[in-house]
C-alpha positions as CSV (number, residue, x, y, z in Angstrom):
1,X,25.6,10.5,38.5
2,X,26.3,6.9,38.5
3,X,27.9,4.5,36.0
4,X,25.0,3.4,33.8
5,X,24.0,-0.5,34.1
6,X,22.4,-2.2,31.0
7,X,19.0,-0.6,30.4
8,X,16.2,-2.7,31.0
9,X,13.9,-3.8,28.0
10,X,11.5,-0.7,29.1
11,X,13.9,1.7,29.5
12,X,15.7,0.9,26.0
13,X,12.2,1.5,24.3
14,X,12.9,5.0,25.8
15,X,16.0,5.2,24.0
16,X,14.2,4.1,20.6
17,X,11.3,6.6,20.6
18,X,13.9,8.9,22.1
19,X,16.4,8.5,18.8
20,X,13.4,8.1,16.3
21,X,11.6,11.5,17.2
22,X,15.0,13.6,17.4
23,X,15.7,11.9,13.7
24,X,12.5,12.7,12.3
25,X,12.2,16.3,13.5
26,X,16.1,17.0,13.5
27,X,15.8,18.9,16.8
28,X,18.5,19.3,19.4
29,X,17.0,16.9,21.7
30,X,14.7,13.8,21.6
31,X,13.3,12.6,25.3
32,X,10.8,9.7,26.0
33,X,9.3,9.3,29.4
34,X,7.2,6.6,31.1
35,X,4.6,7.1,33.3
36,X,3.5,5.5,36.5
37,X,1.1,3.4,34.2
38,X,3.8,2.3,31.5
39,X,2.3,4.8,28.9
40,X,5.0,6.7,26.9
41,X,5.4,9.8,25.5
42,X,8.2,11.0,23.1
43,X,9.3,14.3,22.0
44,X,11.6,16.5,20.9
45,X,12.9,20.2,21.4
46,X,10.0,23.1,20.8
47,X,12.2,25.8,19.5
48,X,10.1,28.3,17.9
49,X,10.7,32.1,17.7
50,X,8.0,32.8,20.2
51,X,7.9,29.6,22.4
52,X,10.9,27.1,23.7
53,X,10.3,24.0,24.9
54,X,12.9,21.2,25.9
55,X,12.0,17.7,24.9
56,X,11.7,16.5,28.3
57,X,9.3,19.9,29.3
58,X,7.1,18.5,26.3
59,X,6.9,14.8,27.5
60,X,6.3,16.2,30.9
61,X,3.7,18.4,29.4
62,X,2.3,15.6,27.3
63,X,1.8,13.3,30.3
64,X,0.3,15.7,32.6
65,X,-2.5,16.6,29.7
66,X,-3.1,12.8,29.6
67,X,-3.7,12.4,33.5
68,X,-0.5,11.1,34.4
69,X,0.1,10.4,38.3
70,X,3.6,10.0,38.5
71,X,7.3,8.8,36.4
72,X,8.7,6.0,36.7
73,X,11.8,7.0,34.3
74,X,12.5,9.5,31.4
75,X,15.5,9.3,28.7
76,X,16.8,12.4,27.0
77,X,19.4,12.3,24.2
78,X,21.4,15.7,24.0
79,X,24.3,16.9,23.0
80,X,25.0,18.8,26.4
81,X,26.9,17.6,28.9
82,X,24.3,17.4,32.2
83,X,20.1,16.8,32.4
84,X,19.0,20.6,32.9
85,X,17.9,21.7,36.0
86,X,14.6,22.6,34.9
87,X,14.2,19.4,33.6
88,X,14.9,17.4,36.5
89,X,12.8,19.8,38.6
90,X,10.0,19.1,36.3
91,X,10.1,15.6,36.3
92,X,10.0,15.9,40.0
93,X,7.4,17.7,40.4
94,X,5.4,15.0,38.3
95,X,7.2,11.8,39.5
96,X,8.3,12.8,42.6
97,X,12.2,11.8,44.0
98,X,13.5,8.6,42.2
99,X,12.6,9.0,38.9
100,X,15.6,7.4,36.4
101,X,16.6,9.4,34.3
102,X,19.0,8.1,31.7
103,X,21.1,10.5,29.0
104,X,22.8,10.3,26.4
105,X,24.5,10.9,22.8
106,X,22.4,11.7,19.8
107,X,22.7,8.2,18.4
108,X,21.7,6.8,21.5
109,X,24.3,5.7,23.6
110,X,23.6,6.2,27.5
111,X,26.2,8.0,29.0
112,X,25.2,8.3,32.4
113,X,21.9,7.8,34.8
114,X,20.4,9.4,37.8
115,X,17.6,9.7,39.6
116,X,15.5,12.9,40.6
């Protein structure tokens, strides 16, 4: 984990579709990636009694159904403490070692940044 720099101008529109799709859906976590291509993709948490999806496993999930080739950075606003292991490996397998992957608070303050 490193000390989180100002985001750049693509990485706060992360944030923003990050915030807005946790708000509208009231799920535990909202996430926003960006693919090698600059599309986006926003989500939240899948928690359904027969199938559980984080919100960075969705975008993940939404950008390999749309032909992504690789990540250039993801955002995920949680209230837990750390990225998920799962996660990261996810975005890993997708965008390979060096993704940024900025988290924070559910009102969308950045609390820390690393890369896969």
């Amino acid at each position: 984990m490193t000390e989180t720099p100002e985001l750049s101008a693509e990485d706060a529109k992360l944030v923003t579709l990050a915030r807005a799709t946790r708000a509208r859906t009231r799920a535990a976590e909202g996430a926003a990636v960006r693919d090698a291509d600059g599309r986006t993709y926003a989500a939240a948490t899948v928690d359904l009694p027969s199938l559980q999806v984080s919100a960075l496993g969705v975008c993940v999930a939404m950008a390999v159904a749309s032909g992504a080739r690789g990540l250039e950075a993801a955002v995920l606003l949680t209230d837990a403490g750390a990225v998920a292991d799962a996660d990261l490996a996810a975005l890993r397998d997708l965008g390979g070692r060096g993704v940024v992957v900025h988290r924070g608070d559910g009102r969308g303050t950045v609390v820390d940044t690393r890369a896969t």
